[in-house]
PyMOL commands that place a pseudoatom at each C-alpha (Angstrom):
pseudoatom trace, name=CA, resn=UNK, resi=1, chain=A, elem=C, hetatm=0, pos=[26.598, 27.570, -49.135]
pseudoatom trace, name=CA, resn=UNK, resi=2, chain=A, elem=C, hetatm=0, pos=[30.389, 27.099, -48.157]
pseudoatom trace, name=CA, resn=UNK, resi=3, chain=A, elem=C, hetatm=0, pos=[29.265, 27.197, -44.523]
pseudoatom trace, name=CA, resn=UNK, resi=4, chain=A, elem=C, hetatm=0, pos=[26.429, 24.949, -44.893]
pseudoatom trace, name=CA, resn=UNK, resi=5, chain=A, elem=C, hetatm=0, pos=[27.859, 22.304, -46.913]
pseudoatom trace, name=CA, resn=UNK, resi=6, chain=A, elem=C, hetatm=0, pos=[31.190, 22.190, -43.834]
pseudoatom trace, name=CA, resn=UNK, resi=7, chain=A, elem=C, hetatm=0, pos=[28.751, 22.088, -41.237]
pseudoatom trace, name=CA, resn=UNK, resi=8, chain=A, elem=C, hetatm=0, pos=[26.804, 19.484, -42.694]
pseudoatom trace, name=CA, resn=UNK, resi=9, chain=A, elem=C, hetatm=0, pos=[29.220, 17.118, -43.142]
pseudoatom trace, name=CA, resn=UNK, resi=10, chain=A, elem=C, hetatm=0, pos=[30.996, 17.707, -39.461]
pseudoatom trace, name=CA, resn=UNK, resi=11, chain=A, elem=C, hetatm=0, pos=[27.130, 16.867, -38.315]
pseudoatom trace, name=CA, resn=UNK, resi=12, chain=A, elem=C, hetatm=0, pos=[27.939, 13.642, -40.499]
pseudoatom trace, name=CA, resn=UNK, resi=13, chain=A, elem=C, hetatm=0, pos=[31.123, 13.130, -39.171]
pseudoatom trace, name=CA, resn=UNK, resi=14, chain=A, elem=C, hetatm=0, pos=[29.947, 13.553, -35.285]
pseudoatom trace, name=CA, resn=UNK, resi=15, chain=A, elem=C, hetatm=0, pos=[26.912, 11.435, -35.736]
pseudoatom trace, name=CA, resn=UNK, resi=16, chain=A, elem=C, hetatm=0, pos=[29.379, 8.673, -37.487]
pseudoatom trace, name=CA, resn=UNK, resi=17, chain=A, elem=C, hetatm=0, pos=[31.765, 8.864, -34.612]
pseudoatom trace, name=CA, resn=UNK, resi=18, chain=A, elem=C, hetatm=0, pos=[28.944, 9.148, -32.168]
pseudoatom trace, name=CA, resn=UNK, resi=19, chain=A, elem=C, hetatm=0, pos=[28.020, 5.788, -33.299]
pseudoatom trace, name=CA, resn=UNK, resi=20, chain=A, elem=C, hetatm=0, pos=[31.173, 4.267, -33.049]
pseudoatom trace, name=CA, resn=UNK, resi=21, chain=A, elem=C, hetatm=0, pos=[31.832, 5.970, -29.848]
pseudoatom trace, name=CA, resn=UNK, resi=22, chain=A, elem=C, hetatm=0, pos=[28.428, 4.890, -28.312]
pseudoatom trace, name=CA, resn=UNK, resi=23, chain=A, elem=C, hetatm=0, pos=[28.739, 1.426, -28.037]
pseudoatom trace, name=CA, resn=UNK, resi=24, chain=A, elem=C, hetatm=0, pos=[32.744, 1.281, -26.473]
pseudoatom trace, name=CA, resn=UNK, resi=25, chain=A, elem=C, hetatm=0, pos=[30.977, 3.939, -23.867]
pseudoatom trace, name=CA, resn=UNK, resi=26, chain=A, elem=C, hetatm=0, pos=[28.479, 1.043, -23.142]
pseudoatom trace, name=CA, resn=UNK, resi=27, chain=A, elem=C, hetatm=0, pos=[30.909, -1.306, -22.496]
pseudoatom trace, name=CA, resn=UNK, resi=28, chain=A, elem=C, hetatm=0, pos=[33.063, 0.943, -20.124]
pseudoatom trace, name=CA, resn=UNK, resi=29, chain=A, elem=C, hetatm=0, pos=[29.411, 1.063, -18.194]
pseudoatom trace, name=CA, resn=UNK, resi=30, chain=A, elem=C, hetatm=0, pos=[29.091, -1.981, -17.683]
pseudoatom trace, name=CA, resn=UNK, resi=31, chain=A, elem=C, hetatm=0, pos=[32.177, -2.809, -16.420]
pseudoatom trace, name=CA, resn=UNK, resi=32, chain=A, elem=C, hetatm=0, pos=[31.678, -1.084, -12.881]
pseudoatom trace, name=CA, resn=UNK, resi=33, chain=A, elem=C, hetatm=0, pos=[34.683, -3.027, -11.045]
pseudoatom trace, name=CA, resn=UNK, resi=34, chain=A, elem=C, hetatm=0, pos=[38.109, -4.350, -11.283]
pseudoatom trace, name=CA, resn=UNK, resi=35, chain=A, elem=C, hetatm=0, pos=[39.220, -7.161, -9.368]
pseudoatom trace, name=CA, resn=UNK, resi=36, chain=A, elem=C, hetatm=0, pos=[42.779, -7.826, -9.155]
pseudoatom trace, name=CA, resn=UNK, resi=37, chain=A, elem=C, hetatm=0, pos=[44.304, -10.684, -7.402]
pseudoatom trace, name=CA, resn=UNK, resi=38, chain=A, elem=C, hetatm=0, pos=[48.021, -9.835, -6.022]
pseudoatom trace, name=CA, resn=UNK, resi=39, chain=A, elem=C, hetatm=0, pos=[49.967, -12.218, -4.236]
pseudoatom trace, name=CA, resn=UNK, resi=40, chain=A, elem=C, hetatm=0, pos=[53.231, -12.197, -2.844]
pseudoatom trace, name=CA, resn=UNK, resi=41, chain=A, elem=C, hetatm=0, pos=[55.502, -14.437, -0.533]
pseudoatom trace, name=CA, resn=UNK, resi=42, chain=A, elem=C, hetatm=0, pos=[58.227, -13.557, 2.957]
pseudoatom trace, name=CA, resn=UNK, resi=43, chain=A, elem=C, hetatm=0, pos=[60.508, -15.820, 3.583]
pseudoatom trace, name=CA, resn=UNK, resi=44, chain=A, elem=C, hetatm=0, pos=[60.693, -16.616, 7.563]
pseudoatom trace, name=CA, resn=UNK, resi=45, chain=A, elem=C, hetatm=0, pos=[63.542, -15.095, 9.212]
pseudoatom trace, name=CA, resn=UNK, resi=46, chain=A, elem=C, hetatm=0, pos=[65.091, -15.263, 12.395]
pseudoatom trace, name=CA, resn=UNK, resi=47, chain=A, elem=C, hetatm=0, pos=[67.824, -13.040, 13.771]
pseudoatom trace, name=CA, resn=UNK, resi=48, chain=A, elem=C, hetatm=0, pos=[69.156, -11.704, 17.113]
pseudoatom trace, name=CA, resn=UNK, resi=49, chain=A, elem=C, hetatm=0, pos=[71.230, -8.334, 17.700]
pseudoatom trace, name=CA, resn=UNK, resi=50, chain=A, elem=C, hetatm=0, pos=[74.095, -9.889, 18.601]
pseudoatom trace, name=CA, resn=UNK, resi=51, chain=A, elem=C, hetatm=0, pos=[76.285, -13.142, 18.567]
pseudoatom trace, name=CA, resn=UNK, resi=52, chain=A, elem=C, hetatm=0, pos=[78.658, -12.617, 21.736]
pseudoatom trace, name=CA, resn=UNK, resi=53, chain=A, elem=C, hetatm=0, pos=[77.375, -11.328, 25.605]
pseudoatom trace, name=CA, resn=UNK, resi=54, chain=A, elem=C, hetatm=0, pos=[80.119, -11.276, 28.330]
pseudoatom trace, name=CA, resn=UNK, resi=55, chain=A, elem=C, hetatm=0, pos=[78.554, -11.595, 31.000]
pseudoatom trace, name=CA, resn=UNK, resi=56, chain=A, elem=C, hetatm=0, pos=[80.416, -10.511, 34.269]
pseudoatom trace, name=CA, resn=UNK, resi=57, chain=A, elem=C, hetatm=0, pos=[78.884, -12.606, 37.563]
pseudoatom trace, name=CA, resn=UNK, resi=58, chain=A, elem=C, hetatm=0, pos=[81.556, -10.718, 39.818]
pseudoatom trace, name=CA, resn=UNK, resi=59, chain=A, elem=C, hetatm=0, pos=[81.773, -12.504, 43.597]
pseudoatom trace, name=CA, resn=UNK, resi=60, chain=A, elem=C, hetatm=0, pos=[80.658, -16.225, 43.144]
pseudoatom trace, name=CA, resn=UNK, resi=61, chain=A, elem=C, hetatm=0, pos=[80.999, -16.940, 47.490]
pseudoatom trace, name=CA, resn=UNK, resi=62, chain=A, elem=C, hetatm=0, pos=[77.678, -15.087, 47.849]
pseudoatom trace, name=CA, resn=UNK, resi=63, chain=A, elem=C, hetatm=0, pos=[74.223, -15.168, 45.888]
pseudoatom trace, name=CA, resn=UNK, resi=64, chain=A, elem=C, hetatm=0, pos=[73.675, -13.842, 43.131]
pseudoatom trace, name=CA, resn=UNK, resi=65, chain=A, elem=C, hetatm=0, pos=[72.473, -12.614, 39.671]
pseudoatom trace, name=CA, resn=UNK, resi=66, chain=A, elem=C, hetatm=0, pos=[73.313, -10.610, 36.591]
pseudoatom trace, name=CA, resn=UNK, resi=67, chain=A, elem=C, hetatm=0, pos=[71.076, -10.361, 33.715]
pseudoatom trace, name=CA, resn=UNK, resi=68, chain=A, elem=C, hetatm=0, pos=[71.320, -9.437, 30.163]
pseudoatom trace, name=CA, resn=UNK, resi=69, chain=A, elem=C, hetatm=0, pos=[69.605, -8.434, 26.620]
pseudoatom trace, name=CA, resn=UNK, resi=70, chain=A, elem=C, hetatm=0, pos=[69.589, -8.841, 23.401]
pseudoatom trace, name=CA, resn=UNK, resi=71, chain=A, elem=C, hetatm=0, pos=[66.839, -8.327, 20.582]
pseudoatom trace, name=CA, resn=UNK, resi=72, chain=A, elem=C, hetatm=0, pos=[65.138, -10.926, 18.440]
pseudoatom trace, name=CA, resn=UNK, resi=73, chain=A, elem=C, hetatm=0, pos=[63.495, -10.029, 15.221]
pseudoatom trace, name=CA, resn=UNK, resi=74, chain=A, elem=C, hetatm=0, pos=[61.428, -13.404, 13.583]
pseudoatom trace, name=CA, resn=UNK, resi=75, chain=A, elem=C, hetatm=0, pos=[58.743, -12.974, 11.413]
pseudoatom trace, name=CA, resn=UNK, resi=76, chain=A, elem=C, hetatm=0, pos=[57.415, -16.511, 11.758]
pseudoatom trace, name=CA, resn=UNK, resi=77, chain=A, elem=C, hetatm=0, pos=[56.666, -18.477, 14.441]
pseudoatom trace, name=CA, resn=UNK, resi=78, chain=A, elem=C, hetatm=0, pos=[59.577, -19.782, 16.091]
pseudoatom trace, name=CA, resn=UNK, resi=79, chain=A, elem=C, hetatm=0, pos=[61.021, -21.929, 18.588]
pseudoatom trace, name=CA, resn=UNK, resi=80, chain=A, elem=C, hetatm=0, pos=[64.623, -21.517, 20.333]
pseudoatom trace, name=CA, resn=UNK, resi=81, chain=A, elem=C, hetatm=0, pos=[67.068, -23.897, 22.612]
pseudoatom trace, name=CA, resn=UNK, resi=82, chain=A, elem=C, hetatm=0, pos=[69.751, -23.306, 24.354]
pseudoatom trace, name=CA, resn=UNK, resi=83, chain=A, elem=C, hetatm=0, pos=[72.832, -25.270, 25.629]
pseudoatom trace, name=CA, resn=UNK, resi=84, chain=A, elem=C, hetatm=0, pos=[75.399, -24.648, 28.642]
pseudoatom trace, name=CA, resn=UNK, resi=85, chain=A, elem=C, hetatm=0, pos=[79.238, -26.000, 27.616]
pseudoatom trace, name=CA, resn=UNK, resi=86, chain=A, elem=C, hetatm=0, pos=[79.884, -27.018, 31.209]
pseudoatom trace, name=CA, resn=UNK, resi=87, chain=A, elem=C, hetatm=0, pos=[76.390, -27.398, 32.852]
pseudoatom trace, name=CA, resn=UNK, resi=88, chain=A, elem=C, hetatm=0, pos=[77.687, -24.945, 35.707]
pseudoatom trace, name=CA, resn=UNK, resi=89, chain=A, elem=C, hetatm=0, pos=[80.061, -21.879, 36.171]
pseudoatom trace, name=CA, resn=UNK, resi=90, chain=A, elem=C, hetatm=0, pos=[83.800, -23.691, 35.640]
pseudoatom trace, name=CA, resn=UNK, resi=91, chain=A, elem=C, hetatm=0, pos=[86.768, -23.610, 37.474]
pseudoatom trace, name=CA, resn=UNK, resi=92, chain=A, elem=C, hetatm=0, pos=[89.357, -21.940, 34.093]
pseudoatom trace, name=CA, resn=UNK, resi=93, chain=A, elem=C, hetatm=0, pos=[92.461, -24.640, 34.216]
pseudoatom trace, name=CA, resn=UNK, resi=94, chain=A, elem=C, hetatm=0, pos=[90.989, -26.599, 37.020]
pseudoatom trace, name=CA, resn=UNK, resi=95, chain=A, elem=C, hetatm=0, pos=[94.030, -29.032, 38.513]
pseudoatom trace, name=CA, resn=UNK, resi=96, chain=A, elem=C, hetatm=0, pos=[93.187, -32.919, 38.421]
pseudoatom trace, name=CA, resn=UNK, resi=97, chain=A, elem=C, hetatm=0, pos=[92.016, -34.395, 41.524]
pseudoatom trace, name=CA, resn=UNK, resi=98, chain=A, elem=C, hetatm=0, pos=[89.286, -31.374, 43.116]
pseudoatom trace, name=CA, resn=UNK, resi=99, chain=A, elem=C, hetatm=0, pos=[85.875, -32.353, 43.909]
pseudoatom trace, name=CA, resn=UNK, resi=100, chain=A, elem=C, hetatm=0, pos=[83.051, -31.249, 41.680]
pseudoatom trace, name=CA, resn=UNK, resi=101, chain=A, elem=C, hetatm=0, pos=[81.462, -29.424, 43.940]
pseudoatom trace, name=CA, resn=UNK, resi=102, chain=A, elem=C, hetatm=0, pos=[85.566, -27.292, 44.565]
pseudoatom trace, name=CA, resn=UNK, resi=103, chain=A, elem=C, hetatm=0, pos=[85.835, -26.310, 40.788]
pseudoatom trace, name=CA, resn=UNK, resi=104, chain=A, elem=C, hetatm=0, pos=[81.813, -25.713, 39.549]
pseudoatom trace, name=CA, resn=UNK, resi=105, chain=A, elem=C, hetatm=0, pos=[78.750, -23.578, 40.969]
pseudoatom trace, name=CA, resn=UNK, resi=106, chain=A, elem=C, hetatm=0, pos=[75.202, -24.661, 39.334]
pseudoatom trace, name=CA, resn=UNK, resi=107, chain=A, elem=C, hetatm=0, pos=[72.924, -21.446, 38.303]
pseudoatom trace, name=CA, resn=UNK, resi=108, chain=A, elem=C, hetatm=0, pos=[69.740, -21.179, 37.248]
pseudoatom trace, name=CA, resn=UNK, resi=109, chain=A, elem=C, hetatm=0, pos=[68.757, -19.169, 33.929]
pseudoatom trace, name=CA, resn=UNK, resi=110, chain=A, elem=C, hetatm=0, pos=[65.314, -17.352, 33.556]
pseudoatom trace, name=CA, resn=UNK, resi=111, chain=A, elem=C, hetatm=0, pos=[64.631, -16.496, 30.343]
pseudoatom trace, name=CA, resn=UNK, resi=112, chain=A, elem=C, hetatm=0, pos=[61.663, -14.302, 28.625]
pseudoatom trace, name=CA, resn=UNK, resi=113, chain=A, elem=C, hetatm=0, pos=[61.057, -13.663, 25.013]
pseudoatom trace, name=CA, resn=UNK, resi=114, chain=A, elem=C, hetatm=0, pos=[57.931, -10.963, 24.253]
pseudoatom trace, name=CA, resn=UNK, resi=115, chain=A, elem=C, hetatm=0, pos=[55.857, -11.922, 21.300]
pseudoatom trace, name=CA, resn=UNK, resi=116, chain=A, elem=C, hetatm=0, pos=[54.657, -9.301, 19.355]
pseudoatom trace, name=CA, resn=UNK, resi=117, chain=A, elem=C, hetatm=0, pos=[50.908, -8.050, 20.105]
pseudoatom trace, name=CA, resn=UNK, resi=118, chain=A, elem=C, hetatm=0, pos=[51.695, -9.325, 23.817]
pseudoatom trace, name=CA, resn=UNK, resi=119, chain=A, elem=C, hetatm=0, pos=[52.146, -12.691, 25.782]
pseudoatom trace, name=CA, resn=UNK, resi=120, chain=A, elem=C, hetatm=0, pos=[55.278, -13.576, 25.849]
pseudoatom trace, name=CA, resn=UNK, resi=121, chain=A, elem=C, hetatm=0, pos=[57.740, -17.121, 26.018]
pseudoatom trace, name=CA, resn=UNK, resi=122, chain=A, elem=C, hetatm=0, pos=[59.021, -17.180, 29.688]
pseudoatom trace, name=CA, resn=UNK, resi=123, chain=A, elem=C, hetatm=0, pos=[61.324, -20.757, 30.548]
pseudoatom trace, name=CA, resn=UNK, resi=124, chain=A, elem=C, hetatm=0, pos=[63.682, -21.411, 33.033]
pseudoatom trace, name=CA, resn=UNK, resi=125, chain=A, elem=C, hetatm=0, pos=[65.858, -24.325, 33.452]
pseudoatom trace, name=CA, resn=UNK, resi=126, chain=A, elem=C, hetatm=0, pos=[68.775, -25.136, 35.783]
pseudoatom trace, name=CA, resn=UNK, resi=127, chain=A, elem=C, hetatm=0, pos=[72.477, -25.205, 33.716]
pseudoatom trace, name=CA, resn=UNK, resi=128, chain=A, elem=C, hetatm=0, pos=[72.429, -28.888, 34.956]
pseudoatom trace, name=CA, resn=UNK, resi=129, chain=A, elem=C, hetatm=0, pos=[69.816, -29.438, 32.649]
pseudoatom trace, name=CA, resn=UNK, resi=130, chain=A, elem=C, hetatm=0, pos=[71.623, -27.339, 29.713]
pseudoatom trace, name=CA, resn=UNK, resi=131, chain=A, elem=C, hetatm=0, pos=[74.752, -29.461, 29.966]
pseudoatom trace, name=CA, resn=UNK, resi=132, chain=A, elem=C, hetatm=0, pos=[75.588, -29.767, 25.796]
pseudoatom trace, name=CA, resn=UNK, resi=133, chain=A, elem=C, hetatm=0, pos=[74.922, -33.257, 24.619]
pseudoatom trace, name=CA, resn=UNK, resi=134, chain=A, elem=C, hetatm=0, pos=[72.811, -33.890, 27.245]
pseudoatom trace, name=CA, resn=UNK, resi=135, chain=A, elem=C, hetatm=0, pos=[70.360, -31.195, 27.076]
pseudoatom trace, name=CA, resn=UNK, resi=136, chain=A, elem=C, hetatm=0, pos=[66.494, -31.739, 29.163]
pseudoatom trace, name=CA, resn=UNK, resi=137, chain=A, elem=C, hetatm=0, pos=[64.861, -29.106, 29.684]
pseudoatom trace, name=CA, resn=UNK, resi=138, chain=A, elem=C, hetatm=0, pos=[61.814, -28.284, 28.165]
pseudoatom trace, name=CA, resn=UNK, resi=139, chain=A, elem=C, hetatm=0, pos=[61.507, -25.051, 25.715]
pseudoatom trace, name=CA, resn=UNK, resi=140, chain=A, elem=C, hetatm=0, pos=[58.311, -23.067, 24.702]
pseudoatom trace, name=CA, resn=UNK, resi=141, chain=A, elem=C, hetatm=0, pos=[57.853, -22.412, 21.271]
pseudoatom trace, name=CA, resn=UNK, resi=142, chain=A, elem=C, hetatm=0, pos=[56.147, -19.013, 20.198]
pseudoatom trace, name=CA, resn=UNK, resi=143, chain=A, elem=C, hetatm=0, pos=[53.401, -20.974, 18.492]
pseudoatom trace, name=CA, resn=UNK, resi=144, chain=A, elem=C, hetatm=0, pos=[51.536, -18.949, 15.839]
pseudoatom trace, name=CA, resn=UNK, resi=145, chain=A, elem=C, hetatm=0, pos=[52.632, -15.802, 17.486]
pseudoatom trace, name=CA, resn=UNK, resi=146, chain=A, elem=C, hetatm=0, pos=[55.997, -13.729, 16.062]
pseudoatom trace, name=CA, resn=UNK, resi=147, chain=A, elem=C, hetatm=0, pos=[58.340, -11.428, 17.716]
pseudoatom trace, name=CA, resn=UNK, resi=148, chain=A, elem=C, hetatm=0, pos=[59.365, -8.586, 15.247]
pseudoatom trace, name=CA, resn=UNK, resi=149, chain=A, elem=C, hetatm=0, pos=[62.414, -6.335, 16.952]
pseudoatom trace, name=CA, resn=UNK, resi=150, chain=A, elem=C, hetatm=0, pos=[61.751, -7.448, 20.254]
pseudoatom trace, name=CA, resn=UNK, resi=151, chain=A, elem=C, hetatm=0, pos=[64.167, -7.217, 23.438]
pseudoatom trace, name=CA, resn=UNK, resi=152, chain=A, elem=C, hetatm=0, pos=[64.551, -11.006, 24.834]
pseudoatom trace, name=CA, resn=UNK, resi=153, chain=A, elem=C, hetatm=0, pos=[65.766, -10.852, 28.561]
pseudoatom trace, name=CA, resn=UNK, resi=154, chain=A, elem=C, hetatm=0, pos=[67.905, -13.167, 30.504]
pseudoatom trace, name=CA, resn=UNK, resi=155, chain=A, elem=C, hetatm=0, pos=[69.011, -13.775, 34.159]
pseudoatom trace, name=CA, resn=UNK, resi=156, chain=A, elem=C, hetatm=0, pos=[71.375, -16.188, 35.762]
pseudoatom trace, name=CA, resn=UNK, resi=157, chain=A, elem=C, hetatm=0, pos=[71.162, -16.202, 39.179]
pseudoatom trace, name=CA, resn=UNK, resi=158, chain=A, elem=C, hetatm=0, pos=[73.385, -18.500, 41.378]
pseudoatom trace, name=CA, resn=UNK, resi=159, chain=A, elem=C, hetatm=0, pos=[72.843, -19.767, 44.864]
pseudoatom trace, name=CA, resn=UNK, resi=160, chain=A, elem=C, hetatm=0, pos=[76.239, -19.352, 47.241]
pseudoatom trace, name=CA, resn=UNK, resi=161, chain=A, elem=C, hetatm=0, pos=[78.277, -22.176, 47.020]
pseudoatom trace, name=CA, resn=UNK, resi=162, chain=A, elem=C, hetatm=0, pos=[77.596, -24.935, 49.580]
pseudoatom trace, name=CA, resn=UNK, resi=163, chain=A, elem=C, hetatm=0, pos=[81.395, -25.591, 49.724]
pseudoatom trace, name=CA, resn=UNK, resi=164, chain=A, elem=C, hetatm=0, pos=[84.592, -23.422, 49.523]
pseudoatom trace, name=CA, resn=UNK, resi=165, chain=A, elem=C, hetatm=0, pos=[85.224, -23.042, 45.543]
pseudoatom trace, name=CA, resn=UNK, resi=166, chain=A, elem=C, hetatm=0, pos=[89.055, -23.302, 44.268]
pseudoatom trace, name=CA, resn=UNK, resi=167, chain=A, elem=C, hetatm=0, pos=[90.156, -19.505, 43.828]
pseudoatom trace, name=CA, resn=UNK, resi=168, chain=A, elem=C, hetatm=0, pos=[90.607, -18.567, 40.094]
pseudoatom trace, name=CA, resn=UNK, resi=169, chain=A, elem=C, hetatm=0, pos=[88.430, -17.205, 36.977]
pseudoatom trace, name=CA, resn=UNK, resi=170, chain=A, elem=C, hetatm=0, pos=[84.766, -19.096, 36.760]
pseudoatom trace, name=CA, resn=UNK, resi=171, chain=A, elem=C, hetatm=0, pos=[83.803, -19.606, 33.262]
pseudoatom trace, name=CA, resn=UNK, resi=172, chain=A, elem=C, hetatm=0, pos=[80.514, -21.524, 31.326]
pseudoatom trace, name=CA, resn=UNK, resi=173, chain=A, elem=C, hetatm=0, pos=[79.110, -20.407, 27.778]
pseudoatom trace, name=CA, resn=UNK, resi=174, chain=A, elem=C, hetatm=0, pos=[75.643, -20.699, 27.276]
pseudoatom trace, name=CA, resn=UNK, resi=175, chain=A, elem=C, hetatm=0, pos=[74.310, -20.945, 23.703]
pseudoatom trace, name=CA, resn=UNK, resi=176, chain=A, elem=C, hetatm=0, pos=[70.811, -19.681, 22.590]
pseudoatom trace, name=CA, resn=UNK, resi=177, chain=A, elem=C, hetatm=0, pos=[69.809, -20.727, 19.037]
pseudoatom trace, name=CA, resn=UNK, resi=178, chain=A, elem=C, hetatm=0, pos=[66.482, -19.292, 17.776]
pseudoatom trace, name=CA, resn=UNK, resi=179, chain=A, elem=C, hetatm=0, pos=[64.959, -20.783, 14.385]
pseudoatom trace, name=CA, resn=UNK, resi=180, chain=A, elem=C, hetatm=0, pos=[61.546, -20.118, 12.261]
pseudoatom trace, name=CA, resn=UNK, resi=181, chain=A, elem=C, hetatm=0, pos=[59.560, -23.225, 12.763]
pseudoatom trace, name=CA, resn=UNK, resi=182, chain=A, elem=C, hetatm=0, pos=[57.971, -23.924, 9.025]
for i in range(1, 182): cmd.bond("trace and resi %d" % i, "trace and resi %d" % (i + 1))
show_as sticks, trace
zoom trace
């Protein structure tokens, strides 16, 4: 009688809960998916591996070229310029009085960025053209395009000078500055 009595009333208990049980089990059913919205934001960036390039263009009485490298990581579109100090290579400490064309050599600099998933920005202007403050030559933006880590390449080449050039040290700085366009 013991044993009847206990297992009717866990058969009470287990049709009770089955009853409460039934209908949260019904909900779960119908709820077959989850949607879940998740957003997030990246700021746009633009960097390069380095800040300073020497640049050494060795013999300036002949033709010539040297070329150099540096990396540019910008995950946004972007669009770059770039300025020459002197508009040519400079004679260091030139003396008063020497002709233009005695103290400077004009070069030409080709210049190629790689966008990421191909194509690539490829400009070249004369250092004429680059002289800072008076800066017109025409750019190429990336335009939806990125370039994440990629190795930007450069080349000035030079043409030999058309004149004898004052001995000394022949110096210009060229300035590349790359910015997210938003």
């Amino acid at each position: 009688m013991f044993i009847g009595r206990y297992f009717a009333s866990a058969t009470a208990m287990a049709v009770a809960l089955g009853g409460i049980a039934l209908p949260v089990t019904a909900l779960f059913a119908a709820a077959d998916k989850v949607q879940i919205e998740v957003t997030g934001n990246l700021v746009p960036s633009c960097g390069n591996s380095g800040t300073t390039l020497s640049v050494d263009a060795g013999d300036l009485t002949k033709a010539g070229s040297v070329t150099f490298a540096f990396t540019v990581d910008c995950n946004a579109p972007f669009q770059y310029t770039m300025h020459s100090g002197n508009g040519a290579l400079r004679l260091v400490d030139a003396p008063a009085g020497l002709k233009r064309e005695q103290i400077e050599l004009p070069y030409e600099v080709s210049f190629s960025i790689p966008l990421t998933r191909g194509e690539a920005i490829k400009d070249t202007c004369k250092s004429t053209a680059l002289r800072q403050g008076a800066v017109n030559c025409k750019f190429t933006n990336s335009g939806s395009k990125v370039a994440l880590n990629q190795t930007a390449t450069g080349q000035i080449s030079w043409e030999a000078p058309s004149q004898q050039l004052a001995a000394g040290k022949y110096k210009d700085q060229l300035t590349i500055s790359i910015t997210a366009r938003v």
